[in-house]
Structure formats: C-alpha cells, structure tokens
Backbone atoms as SQL, in Angstrom:
CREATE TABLE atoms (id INTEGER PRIMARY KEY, chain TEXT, resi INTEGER, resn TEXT, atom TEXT, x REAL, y REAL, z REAL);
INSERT INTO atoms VALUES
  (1, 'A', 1, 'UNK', 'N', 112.155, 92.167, 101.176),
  (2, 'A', 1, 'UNK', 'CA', 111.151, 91.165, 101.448),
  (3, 'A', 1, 'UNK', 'C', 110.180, 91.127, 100.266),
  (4, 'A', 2, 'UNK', 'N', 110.153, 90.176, 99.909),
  (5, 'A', 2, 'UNK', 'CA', 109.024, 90.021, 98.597),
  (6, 'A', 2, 'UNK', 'C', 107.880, 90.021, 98.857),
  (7, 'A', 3, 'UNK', 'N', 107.141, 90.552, 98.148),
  (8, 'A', 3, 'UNK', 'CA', 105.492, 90.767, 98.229),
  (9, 'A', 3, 'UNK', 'C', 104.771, 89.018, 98.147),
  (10, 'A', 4, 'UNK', 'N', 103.450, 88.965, 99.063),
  (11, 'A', 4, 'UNK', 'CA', 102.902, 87.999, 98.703),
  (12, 'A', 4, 'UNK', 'C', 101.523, 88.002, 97.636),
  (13, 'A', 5, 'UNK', 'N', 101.240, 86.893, 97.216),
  (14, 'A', 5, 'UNK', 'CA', 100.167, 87.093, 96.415),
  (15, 'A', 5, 'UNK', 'C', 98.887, 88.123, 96.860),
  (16, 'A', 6, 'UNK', 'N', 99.002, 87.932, 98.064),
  (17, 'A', 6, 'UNK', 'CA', 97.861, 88.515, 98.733),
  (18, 'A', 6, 'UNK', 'C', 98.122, 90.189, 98.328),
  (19, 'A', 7, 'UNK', 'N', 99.286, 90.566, 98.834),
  (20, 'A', 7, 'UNK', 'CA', 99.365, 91.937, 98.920),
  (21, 'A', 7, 'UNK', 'C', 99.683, 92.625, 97.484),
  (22, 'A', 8, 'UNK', 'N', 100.144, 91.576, 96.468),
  (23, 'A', 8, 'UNK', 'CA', 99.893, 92.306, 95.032),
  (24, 'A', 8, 'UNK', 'C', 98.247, 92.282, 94.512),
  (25, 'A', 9, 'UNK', 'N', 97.674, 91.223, 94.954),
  (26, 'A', 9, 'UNK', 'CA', 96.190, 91.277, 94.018),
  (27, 'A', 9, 'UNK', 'C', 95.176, 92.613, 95.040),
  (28, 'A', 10, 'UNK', 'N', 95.822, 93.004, 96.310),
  (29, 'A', 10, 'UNK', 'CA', 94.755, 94.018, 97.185),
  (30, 'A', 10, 'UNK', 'C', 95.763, 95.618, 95.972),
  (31, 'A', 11, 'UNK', 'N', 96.878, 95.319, 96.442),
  (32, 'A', 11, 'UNK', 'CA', 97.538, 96.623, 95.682),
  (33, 'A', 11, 'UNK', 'C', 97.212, 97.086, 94.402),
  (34, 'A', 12, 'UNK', 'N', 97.012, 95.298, 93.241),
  (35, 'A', 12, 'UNK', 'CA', 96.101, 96.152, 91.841),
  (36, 'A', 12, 'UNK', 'C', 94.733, 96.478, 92.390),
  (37, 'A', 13, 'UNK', 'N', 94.390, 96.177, 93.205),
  (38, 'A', 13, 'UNK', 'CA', 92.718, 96.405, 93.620),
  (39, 'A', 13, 'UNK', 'C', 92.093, 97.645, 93.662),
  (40, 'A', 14, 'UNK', 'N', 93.373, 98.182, 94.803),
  (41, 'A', 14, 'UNK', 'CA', 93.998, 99.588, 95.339),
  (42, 'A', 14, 'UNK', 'C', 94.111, 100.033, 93.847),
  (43, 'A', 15, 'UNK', 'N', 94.851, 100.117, 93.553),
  (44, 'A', 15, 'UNK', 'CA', 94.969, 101.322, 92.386),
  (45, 'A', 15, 'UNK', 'C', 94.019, 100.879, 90.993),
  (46, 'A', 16, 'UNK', 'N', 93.133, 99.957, 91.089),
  (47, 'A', 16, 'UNK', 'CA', 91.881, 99.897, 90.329),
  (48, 'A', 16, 'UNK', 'C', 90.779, 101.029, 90.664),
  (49, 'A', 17, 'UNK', 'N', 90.770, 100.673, 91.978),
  (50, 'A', 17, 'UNK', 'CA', 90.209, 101.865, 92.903),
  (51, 'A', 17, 'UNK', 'C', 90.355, 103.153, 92.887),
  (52, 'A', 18, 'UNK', 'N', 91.396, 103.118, 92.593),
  (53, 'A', 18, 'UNK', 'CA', 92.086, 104.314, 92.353),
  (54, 'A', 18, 'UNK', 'C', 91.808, 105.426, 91.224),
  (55, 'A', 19, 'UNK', 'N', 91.985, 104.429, 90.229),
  (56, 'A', 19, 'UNK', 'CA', 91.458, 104.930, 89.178),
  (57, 'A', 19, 'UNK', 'C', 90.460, 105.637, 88.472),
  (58, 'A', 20, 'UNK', 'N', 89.216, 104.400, 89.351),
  (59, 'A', 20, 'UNK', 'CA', 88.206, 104.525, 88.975),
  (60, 'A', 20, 'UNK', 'C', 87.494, 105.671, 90.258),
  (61, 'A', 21, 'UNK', 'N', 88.317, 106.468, 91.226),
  (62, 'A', 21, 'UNK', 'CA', 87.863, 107.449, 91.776),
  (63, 'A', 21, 'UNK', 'C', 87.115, 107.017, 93.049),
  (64, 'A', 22, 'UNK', 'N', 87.196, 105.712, 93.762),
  (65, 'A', 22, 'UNK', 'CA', 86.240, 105.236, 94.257),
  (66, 'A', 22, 'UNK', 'C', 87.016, 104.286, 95.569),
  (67, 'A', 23, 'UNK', 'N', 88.860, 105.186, 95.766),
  (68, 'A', 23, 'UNK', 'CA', 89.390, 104.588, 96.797),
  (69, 'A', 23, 'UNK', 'C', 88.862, 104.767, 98.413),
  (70, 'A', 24, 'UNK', 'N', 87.865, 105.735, 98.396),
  (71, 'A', 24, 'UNK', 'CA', 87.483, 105.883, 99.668),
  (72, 'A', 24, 'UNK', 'C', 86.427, 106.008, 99.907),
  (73, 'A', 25, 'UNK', 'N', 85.694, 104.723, 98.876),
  (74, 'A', 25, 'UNK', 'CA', 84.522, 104.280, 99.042),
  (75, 'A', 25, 'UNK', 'C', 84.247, 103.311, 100.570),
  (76, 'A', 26, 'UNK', 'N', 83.062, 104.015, 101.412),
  (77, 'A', 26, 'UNK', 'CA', 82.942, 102.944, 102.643),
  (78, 'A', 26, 'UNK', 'C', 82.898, 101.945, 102.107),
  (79, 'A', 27, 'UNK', 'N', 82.184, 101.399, 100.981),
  (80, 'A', 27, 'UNK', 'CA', 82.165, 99.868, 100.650),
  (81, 'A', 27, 'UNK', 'C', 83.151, 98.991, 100.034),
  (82, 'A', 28, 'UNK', 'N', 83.962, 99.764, 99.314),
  (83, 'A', 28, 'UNK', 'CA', 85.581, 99.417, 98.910),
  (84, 'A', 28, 'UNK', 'C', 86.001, 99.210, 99.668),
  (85, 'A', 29, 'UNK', 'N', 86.487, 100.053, 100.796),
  (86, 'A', 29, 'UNK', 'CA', 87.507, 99.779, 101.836),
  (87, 'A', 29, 'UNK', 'C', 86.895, 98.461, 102.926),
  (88, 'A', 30, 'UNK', 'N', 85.706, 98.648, 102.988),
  (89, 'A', 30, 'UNK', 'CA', 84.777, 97.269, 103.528),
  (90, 'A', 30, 'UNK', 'C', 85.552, 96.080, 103.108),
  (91, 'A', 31, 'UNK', 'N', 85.311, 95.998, 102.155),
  (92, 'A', 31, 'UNK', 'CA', 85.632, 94.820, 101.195),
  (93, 'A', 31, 'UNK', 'C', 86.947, 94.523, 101.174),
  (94, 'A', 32, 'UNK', 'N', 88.410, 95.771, 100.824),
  (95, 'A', 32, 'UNK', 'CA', 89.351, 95.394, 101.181),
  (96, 'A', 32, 'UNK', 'C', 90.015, 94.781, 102.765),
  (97, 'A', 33, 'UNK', 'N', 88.957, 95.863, 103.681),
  (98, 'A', 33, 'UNK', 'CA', 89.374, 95.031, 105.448),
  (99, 'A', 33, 'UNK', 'C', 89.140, 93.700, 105.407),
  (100, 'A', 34, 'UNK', 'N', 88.314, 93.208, 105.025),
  (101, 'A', 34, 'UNK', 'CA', 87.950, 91.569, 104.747),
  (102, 'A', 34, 'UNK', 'C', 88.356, 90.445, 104.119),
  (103, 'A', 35, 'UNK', 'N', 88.633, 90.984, 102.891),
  (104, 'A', 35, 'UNK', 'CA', 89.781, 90.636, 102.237),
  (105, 'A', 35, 'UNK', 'C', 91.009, 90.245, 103.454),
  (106, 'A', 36, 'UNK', 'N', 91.449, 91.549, 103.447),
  (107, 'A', 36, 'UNK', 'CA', 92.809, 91.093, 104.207),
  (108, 'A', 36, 'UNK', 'C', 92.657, 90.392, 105.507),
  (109, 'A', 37, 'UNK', 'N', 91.470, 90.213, 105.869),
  (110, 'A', 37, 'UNK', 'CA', 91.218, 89.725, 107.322),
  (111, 'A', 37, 'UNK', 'C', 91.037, 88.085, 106.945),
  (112, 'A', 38, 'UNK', 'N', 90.454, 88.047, 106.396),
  (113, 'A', 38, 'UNK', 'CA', 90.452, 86.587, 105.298),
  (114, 'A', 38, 'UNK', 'C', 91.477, 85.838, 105.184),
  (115, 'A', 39, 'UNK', 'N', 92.421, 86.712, 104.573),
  (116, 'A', 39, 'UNK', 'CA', 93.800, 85.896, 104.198),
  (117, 'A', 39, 'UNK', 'C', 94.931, 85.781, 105.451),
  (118, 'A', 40, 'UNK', 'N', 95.123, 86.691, 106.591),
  (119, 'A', 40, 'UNK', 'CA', 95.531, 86.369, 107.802),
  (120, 'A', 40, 'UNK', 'C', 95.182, 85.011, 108.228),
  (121, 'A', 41, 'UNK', 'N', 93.752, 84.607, 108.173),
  (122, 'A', 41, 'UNK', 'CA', 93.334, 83.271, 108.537),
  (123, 'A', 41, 'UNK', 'C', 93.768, 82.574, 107.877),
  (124, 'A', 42, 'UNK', 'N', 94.006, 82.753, 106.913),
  (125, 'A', 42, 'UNK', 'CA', 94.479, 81.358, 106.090),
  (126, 'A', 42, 'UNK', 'C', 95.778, 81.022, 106.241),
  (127, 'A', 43, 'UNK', 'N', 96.529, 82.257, 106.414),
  (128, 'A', 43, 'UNK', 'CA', 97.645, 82.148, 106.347),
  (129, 'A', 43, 'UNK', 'C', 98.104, 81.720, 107.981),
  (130, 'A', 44, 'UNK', 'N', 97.522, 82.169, 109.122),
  (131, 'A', 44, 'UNK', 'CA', 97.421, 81.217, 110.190),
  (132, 'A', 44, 'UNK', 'C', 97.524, 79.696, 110.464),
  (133, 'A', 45, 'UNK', 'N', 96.245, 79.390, 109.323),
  (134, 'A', 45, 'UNK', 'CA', 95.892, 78.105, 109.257),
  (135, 'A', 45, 'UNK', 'C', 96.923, 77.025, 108.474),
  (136, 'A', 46, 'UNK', 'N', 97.560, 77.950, 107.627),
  (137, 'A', 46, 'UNK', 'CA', 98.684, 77.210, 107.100),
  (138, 'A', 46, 'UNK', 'C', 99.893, 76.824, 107.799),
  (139, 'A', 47, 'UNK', 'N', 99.915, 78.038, 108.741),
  (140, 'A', 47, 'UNK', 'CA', 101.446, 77.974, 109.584),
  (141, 'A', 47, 'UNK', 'C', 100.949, 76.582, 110.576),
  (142, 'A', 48, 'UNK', 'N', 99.581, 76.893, 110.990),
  (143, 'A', 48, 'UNK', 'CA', 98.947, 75.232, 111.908),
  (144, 'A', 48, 'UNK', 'C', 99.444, 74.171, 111.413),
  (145, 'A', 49, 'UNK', 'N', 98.689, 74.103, 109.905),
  (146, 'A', 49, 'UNK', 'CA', 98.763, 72.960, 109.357),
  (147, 'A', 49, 'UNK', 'C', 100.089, 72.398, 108.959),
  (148, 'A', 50, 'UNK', 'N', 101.029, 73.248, 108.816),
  (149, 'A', 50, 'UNK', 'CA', 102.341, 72.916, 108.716),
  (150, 'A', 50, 'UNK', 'C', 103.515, 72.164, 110.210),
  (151, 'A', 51, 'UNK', 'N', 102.451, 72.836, 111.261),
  (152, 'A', 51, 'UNK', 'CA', 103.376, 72.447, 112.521),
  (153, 'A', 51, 'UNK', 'C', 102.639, 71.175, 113.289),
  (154, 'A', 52, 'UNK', 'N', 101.451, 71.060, 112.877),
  (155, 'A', 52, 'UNK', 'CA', 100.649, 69.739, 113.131),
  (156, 'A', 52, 'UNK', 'C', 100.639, 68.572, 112.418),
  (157, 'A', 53, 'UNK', 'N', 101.001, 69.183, 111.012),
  (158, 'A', 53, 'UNK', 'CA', 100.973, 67.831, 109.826),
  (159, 'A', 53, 'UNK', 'C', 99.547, 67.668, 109.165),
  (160, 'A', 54, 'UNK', 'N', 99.746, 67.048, 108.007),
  (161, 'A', 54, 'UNK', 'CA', 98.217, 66.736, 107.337),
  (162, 'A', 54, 'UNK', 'C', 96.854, 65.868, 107.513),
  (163, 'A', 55, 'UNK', 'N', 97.665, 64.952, 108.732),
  (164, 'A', 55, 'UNK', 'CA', 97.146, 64.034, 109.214),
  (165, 'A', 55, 'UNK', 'C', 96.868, 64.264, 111.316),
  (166, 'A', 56, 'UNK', 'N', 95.924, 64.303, 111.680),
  (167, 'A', 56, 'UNK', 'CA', 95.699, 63.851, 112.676),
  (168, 'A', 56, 'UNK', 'C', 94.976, 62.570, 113.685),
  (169, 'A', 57, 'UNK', 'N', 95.437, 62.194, 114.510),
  (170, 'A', 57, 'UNK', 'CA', 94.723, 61.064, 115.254),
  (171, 'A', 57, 'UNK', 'C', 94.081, 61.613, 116.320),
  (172, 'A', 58, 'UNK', 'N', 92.870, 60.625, 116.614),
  (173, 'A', 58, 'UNK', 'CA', 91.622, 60.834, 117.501),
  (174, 'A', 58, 'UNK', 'C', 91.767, 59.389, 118.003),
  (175, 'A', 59, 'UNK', 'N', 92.301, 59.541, 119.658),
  (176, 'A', 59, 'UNK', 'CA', 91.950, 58.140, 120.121),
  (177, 'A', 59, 'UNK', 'C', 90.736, 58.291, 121.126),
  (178, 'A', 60, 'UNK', 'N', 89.706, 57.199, 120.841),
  (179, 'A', 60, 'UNK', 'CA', 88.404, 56.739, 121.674),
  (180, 'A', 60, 'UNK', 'C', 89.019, 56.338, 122.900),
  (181, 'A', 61, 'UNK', 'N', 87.605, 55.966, 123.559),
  (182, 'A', 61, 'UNK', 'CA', 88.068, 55.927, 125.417),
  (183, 'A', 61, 'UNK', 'C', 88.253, 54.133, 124.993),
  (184, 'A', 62, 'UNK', 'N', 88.138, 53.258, 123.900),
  (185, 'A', 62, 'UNK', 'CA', 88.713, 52.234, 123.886),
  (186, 'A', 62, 'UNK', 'C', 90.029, 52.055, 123.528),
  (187, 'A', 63, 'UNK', 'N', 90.900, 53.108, 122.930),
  (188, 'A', 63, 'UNK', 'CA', 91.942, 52.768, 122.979),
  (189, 'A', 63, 'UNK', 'C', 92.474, 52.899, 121.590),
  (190, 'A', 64, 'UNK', 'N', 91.160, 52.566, 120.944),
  (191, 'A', 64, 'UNK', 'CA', 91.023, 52.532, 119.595),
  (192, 'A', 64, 'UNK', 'C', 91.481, 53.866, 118.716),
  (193, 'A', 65, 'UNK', 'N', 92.622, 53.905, 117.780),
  (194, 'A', 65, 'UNK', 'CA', 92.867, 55.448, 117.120),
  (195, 'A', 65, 'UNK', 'C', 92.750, 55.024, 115.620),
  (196, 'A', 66, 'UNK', 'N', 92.105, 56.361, 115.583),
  (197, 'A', 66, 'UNK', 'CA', 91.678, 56.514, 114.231),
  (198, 'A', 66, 'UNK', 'C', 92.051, 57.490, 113.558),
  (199, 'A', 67, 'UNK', 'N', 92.946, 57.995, 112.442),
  (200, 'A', 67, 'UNK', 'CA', 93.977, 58.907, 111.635),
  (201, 'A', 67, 'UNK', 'C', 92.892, 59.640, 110.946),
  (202, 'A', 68, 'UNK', 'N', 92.584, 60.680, 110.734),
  (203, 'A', 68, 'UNK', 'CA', 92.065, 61.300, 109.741),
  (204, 'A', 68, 'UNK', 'C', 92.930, 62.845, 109.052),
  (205, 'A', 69, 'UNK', 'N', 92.445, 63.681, 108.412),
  (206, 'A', 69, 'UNK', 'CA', 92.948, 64.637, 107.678),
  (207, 'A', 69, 'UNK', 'C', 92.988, 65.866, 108.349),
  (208, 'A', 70, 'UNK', 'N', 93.638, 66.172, 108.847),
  (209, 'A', 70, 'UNK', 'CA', 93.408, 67.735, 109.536),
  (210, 'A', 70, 'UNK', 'C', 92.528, 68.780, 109.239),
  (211, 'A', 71, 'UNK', 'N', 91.578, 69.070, 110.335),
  (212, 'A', 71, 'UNK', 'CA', 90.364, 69.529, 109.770),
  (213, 'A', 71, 'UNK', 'C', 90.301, 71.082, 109.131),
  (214, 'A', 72, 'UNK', 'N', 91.779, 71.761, 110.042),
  (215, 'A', 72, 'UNK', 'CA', 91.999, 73.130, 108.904),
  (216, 'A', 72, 'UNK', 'C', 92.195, 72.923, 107.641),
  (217, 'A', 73, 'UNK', 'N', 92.183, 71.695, 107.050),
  (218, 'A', 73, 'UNK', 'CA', 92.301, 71.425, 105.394),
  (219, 'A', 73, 'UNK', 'C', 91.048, 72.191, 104.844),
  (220, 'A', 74, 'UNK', 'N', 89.868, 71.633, 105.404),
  (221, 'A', 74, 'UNK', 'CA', 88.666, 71.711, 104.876),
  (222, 'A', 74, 'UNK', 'C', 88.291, 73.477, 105.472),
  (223, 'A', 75, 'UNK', 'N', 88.988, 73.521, 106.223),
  (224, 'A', 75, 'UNK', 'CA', 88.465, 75.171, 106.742),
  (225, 'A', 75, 'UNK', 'C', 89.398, 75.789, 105.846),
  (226, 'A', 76, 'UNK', 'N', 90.336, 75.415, 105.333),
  (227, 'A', 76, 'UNK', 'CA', 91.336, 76.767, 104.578),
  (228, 'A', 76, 'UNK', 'C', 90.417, 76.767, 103.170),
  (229, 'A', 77, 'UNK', 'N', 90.487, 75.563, 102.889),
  (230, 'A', 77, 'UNK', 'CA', 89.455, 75.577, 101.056),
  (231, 'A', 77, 'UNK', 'C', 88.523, 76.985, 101.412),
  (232, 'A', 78, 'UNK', 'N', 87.433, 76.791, 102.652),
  (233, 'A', 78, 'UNK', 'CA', 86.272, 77.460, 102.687),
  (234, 'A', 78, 'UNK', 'C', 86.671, 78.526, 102.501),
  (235, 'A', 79, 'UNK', 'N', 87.846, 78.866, 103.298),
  (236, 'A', 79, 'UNK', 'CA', 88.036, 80.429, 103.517),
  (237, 'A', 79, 'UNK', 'C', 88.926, 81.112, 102.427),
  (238, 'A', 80, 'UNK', 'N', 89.386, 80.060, 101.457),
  (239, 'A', 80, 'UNK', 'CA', 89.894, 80.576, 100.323),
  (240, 'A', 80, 'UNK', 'C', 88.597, 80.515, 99.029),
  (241, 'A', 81, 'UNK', 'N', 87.856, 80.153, 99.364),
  (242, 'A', 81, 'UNK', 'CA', 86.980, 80.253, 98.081),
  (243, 'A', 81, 'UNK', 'C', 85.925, 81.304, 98.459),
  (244, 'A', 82, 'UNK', 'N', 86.067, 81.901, 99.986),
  (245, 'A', 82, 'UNK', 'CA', 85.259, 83.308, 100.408),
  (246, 'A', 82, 'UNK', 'C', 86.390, 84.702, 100.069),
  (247, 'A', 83, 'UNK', 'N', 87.408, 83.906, 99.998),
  (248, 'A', 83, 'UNK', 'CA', 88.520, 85.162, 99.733),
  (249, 'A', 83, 'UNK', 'C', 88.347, 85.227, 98.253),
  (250, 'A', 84, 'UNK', 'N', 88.136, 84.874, 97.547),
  (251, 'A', 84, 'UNK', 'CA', 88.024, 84.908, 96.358),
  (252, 'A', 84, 'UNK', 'C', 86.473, 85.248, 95.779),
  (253, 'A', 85, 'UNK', 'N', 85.584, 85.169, 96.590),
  (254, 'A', 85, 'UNK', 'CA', 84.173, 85.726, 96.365),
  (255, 'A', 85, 'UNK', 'C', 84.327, 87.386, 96.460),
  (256, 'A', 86, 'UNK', 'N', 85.296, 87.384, 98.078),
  (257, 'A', 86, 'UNK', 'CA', 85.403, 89.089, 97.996),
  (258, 'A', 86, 'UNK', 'C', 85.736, 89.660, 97.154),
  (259, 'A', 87, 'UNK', 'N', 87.008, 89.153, 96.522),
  (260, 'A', 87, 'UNK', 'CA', 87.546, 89.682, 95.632),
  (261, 'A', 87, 'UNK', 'C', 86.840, 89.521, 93.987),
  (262, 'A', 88, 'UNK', 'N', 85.930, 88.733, 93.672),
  (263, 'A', 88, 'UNK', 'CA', 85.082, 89.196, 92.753),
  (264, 'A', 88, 'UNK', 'C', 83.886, 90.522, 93.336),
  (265, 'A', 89, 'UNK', 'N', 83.577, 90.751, 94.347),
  (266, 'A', 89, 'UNK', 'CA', 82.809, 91.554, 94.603),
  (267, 'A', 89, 'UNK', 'C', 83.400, 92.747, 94.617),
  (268, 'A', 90, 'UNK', 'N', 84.721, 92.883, 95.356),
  (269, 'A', 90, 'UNK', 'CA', 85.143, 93.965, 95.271),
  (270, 'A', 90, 'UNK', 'C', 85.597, 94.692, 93.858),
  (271, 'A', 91, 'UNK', 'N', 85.773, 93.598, 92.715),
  (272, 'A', 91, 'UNK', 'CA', 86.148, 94.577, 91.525),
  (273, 'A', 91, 'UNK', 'C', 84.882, 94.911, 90.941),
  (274, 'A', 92, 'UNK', 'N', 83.989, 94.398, 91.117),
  (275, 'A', 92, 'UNK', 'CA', 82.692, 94.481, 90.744),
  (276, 'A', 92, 'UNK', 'C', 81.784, 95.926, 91.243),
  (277, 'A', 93, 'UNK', 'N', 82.156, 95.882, 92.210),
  (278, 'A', 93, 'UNK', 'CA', 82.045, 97.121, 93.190),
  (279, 'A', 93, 'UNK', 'C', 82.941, 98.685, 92.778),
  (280, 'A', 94, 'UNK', 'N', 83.977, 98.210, 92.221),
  (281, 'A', 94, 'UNK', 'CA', 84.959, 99.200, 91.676),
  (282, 'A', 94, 'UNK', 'C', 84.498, 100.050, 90.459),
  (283, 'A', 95, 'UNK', 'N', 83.784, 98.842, 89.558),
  (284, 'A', 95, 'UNK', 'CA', 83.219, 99.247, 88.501),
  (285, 'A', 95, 'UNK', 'C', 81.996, 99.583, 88.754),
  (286, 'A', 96, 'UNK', 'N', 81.501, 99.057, 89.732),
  (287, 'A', 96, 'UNK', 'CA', 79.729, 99.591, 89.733),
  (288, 'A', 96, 'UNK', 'C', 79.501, 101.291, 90.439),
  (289, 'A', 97, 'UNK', 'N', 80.470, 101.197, 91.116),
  (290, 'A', 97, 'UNK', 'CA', 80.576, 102.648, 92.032),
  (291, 'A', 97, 'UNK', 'C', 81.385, 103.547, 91.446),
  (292, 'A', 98, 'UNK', 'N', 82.428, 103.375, 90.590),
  (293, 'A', 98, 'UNK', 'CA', 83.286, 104.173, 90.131),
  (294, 'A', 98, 'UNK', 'C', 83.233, 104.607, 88.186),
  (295, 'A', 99, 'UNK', 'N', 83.951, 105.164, 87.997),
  (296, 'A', 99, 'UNK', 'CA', 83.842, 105.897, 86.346),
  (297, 'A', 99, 'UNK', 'C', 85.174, 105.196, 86.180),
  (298, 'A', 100, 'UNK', 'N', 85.371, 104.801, 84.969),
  (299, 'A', 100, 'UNK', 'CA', 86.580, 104.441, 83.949),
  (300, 'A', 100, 'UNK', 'C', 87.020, 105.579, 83.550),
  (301, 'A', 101, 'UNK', 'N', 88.432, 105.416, 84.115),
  (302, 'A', 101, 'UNK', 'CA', 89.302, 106.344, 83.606),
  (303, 'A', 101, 'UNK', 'C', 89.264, 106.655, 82.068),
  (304, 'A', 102, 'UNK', 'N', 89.678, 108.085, 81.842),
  (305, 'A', 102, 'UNK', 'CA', 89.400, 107.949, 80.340),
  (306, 'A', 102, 'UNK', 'C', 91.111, 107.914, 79.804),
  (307, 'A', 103, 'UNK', 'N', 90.881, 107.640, 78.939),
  (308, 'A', 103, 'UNK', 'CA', 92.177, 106.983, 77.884),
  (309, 'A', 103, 'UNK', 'C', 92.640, 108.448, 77.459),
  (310, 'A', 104, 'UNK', 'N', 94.064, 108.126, 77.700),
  (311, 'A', 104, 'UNK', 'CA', 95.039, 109.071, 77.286),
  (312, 'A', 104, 'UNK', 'C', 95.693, 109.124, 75.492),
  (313, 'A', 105, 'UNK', 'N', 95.289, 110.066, 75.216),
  (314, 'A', 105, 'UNK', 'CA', 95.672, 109.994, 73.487),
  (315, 'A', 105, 'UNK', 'C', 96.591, 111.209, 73.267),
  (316, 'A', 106, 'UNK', 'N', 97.051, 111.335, 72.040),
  (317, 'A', 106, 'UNK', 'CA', 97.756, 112.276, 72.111),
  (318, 'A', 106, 'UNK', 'C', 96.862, 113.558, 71.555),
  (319, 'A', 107, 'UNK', 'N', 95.845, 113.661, 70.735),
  (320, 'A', 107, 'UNK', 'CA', 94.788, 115.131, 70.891),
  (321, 'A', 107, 'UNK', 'C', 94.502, 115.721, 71.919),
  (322, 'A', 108, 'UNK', 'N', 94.138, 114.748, 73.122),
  (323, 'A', 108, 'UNK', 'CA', 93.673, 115.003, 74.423),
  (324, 'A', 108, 'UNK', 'C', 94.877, 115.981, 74.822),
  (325, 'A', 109, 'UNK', 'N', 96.165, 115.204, 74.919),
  (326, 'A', 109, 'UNK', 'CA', 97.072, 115.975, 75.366),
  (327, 'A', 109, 'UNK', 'C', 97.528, 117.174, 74.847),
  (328, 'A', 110, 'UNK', 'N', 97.247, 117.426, 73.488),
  (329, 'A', 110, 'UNK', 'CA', 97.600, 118.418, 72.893),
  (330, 'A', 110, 'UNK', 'C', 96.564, 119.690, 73.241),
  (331, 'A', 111, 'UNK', 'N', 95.682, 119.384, 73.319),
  (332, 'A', 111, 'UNK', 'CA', 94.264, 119.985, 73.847),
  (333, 'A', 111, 'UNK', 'C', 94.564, 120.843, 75.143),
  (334, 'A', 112, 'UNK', 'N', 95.160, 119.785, 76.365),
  (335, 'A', 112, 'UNK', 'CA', 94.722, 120.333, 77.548),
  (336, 'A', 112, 'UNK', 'C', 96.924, 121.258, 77.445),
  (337, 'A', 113, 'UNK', 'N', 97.382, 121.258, 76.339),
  (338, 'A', 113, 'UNK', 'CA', 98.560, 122.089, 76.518),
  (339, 'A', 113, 'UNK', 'C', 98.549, 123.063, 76.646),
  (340, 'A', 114, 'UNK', 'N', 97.370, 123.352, 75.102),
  (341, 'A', 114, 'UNK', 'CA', 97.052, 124.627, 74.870),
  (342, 'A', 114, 'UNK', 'C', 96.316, 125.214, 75.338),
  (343, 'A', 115, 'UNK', 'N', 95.050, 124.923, 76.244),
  (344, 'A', 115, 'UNK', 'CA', 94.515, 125.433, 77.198),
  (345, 'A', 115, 'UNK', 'C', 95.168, 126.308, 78.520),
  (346, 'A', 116, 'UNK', 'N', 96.600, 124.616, 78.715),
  (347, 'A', 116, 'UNK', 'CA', 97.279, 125.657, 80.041),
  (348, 'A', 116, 'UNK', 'C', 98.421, 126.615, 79.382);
C-alpha cells in the first residue's frame, strides 16, 4: 500500500524531531495529533464530495431550485490551509525546542574511534 502525502510529510516531521532530540516533546506530539486529525477531515470530506458531486441543489418551498457548489469545497480549502499552518508551526517548534544535529565528518569519527 503506498504511503500518502500526509503520512510522508508527518514521517519527515517525525524524524526531524527526531533528530533534533525533541520527539517527545508534549508540544510536538500536540501538533503532530492535529495534524493528523486535520487531514482525516479532509480526507472525509473528499470521500463526501466525491459521492455527492461538486454541485448541489437547494429547492425553496416555491418550487424554485437553485444549484450551487458544495459547501465542503469551501470547508476543505479552510481545513487545508490550517493543515498547513500546523505544519509550519510544527517545524518551527522542532527548531525552536530542539538542537541541530551536529554534522558527521570524518575527524569527528576518527576522534570518537580512538577514544573507544
């Protein structure tokens, strides 16, 4: 089964996190539950919008129908441009709470040989 976008951009997130020492940060993992709680909805809203169509009708008590756009259109935008706020916060958060890994060279390594 192939990965979806969703679950590769939380997985580099995850091992950003990782990195930076800061995977079991309460506020990381905050941010990732939401994240993923986020994109369930959308992805809900898509399976809707796919079995309802792009278009819906509203008929008045005259009889009168009137076609408009399915209103999970305008709710998926919202909730994709909050999924994407998290996810600037959360790398932001990665770096603000966590240390950068340090870079692997080959002195370093030669260093910690001869030590062990």
């Amino acid at each position: 089964m192939a990965k979806t976008s969703k679950t590769k951009s939380i997985d580099k997130l995850t091992k950003l996190a990782e990195e930076y020492g800061v995977k079991d940060n309460p506020v990381i993992q905050e941010l990732i539950e939401k994240y993923c709680s986020i994109q369930d909805l959308i992805e809900q809203m898509k399976v809707q919008i796919e079995k309802d169509g792009l278009t819906c009708t509203k008929v008045y008590s005259n009889g009168k129908e009137n076609v408009y756009a399915h209103p999970l259109l305008d709710a998926t935008k919202k909730f994709q441009d909050t999924s994407a706020n998290i996810l600037s916060q959360l790398s932001e958060a990665i770096v603000k709470f966590g240390s950068p890994p340090q870079k692997k060279n080959r002195l370093r390594e030669m260093m910690a040989e001869d030590d062990g």
